[in-house]
N, C-alpha and C positions, 0 to 999 in steps of 0.2 A: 504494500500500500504506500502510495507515493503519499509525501508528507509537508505543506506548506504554510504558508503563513498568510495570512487574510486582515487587510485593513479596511474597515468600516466606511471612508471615505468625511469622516465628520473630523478626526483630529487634525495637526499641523501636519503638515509632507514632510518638512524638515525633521521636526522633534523624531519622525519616524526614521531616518537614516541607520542610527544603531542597528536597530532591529532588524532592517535588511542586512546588514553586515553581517549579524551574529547571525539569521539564520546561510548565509553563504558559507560561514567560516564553519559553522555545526552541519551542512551537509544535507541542508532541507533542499526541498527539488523547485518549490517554487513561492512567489508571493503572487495573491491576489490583491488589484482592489477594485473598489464599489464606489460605481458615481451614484451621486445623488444630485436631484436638482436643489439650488442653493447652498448649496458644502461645496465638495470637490470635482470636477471629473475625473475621468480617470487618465486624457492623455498624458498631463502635463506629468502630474505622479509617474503615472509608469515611465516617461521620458528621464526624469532625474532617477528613478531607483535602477533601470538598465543598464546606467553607467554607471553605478555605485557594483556591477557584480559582471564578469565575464561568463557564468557559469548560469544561473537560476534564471527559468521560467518566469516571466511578468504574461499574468492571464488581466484581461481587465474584463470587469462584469457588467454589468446594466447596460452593454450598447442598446439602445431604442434611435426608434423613428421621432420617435418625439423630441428626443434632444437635438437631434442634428439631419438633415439629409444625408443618406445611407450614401450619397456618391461622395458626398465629405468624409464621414466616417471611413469609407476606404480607404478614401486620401489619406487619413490619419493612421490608418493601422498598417498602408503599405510603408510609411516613413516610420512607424515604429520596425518594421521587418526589417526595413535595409540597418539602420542600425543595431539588430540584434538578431541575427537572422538564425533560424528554427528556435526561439527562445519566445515570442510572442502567440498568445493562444487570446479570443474573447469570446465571451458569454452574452449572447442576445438575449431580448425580451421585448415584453412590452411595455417595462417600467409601472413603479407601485401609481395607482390612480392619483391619489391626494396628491401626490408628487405632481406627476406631467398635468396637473389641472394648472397648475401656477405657471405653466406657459402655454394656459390656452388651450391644451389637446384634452382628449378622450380616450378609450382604449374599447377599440369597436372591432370586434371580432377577432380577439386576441389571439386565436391560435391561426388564422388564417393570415394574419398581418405580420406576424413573428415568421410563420414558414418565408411569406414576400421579402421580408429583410434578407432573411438568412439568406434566399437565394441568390437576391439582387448582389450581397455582397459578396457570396459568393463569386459569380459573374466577373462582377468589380476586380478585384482582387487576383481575379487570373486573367486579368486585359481583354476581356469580350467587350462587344461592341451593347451598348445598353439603349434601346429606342423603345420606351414601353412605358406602360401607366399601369403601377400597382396601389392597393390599396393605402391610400394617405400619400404616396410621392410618386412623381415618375423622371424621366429619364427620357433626354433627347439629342442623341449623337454622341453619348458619355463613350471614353474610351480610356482608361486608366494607363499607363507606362509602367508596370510596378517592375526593378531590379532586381526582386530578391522574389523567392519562393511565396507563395500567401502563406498566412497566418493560419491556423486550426480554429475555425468558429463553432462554437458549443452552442446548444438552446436552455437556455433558464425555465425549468418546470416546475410545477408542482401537482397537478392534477394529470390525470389518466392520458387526456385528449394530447395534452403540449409534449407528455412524457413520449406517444406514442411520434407526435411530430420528429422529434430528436432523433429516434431511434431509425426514424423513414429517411431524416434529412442531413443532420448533424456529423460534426465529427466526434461530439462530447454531450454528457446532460450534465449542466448545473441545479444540483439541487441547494435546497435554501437550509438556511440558518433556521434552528429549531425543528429541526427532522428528529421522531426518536428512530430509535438504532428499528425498533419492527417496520417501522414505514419504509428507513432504505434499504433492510434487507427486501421485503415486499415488491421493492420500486426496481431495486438489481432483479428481480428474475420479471418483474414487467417489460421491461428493458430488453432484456435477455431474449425473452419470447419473443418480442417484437423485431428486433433485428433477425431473428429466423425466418420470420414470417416474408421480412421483406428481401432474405437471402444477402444478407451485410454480415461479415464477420466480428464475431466478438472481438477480437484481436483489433488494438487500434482505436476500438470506441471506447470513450473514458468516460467512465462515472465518476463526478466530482460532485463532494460537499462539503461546504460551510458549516464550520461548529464551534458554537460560540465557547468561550474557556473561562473558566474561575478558579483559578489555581491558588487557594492560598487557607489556612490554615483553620480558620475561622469561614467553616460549610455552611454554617448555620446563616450569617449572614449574606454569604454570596448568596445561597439560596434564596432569601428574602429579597434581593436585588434583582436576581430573574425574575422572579414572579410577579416585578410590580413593573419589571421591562415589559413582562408578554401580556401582561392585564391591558397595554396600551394598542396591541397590534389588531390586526382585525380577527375578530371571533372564528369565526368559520373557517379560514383558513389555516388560524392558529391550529383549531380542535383537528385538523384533516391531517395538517404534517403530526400531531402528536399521539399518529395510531397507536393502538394497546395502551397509552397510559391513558387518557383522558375519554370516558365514556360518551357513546355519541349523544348531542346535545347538551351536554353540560357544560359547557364552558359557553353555547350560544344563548344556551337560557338565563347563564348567570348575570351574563351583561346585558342582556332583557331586563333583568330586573334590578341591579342596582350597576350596571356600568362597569366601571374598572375596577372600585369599592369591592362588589360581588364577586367580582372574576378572582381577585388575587386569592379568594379561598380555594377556588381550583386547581391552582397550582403548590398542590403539596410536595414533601418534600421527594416521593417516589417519581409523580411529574418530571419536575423539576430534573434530576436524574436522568431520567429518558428523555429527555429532549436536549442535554447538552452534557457540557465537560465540568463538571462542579468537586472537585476535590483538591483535599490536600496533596501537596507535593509528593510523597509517597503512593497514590492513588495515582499517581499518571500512567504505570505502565501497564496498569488494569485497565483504564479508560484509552490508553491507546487500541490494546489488544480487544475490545469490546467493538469499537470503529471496524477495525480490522475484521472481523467476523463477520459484517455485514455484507461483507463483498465489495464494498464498493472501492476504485481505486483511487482514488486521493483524497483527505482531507486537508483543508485547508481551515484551519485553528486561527480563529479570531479572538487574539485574548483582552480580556476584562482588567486591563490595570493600568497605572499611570505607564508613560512611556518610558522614564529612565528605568523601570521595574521591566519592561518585556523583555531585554537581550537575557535576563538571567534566568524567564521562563523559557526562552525557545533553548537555551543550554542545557535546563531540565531535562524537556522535552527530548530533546537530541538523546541525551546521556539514555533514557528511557526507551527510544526507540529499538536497539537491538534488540530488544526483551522481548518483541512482539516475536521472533523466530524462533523464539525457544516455548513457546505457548503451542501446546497441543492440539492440533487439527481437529 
């Protein structure tokens, strides 16, 4: 299981420099990060942390149509390829709603509009000629130059429909932050069967996820920190990624009835648990090797701590890692 490091897109770019060092120097495979509209995006980050490392993967997340014209977008991630070339991977989507509202857009027919990106940029990407009208942009006499090899474009799921898209269209599935371990075990042989179906080898397609980290001594608190993060997000999708822990409807009913207040009783401490990385320092090579079971091939460990504190968790981590091959099949 390939093992990376994932930035949020809300802190400073700078403050995070350590943290890509230490994981290069410990031997992680790659960093993520995550645009959001009004925080970061993601070129500018992944253009300063690609030169901070000859060796690691810069995957960037949240491309959408909504942020940008996909014939831009190309533009920007074939100039990330020429200077780091097979080290650039991105994660399409449709972008969280409440987000792309603040510039105006919608997200209408998500999974149809997502396939349209991925392809057009696909296209893009390997210098095909582009004269067409897809849903939300189109394209007239577009013809890219790109130097270097394209980039590997992943589709961002979470549901049945998108996961299935990935698996017909992509070269990777990004799945989200707050997945418990049953839902991507579950989602790895969804996956699985669907690329059979469509005759794609498993070999090559990457399952990646996001999992948020709380590594520190006092559980009991992190704990409580989750649960009043995920009382914020939206219900239903919450309760979808947190199969086998959270009973259907219960986390949708709670915020029915008293909001965020309600919801945070949903999230106890077994919750809590199955949906992310919450323990002491000594618990990481259990919580790595728990990832690791699920099948899926890379996480990418977004941790929960001030910044000068990360390079000493991804060292943890690292030091932990080999321990996952000595765990029992």
């Amino acid at each position: 299981m390939r093992l990376s490091l994932s930035f949020t897109g809300f802190g400073s770019i700078l403050a995070d420099l350590p943290a890509v060092r230490a994981a290069d120097e410990c031997g992680f495979d790659g960093v993520w990060y995550a645009e959001h509209i009004c925080a970061h995006d993601a070129v500018v980050p992944a253009t300063v942390y690609l030169r901070e490392t000859e060796r690691l993967e810069l995957s960037l997340m949240g491309i959408s149509a909504a942020g940008r014209h996909p014939g831009v977008a190309a533009m920007e991630l074939a100039s990330l390829a020429e200077i780091a070339p097979g080290r650039v991977r991105a994660a399409v989507g449709t972008g969280v709603p409440d987000m792309i509202a603040k510039l105006g857009r919608s997200v209408e027919k998500p999974v149809a509009s997502t396939i349209a990106l991925h392809q057009a940029l696909k296209t893009a990407l390997a210098g095909g000629n582009l004269t067409a009208d897809y849903p939300g942009f189109s394209f007239q006499q577009y013809k890219l130059n790109p130097l270097t090899a394209p980039p590997a474009l992943d589709i961002m799921a979470v549901r049945p429909r998108m996961v299935q898209a990935a698996a017909q269209y992509a070269d990777g599935v990004c799945l989200s932050a707050g997945s418990s371990r049953r839902y991507l075990a579950d989602t790895v042989k969804r996956v699985e069967a669907a690329l059979a179906e469509a005759g794609r080898p498993r070999a090559g397609f990457r399952i990646s996820a996001v999992v948020t980290a709380f590594i520190t001594d006092d559980v009991q608190k992190a704990r409580m920190q989750v649960a009043s993060m995920l009382s914020t997000f939206d219900a239903a999708t919450t309760e979808y990624l947190a199969a086998g822990a959270i009973p259907d409807g219960a986390l949708v009913d709670a915020v029915a009835r008293g909001g965020p207040f309600e919801a945070v009783r949903v999230f106890t401490p077994e919750v809590i648990d199955a949906v992310g990385m919450v323990c002491p320092p000594d618990g990481i090579a259990d919580a790595l090797a728990a990832y690791a079971e699920t099948g899926v091939d890379e996480i990418a460990i977004a941790p929960f701590a001030p910044p000068d504190q990360v390079p000493d968790l991804i060292r943890l981590m690292a030091e932990n890692r080999p321990l996952l091959a000595a765990k029992p099949a």
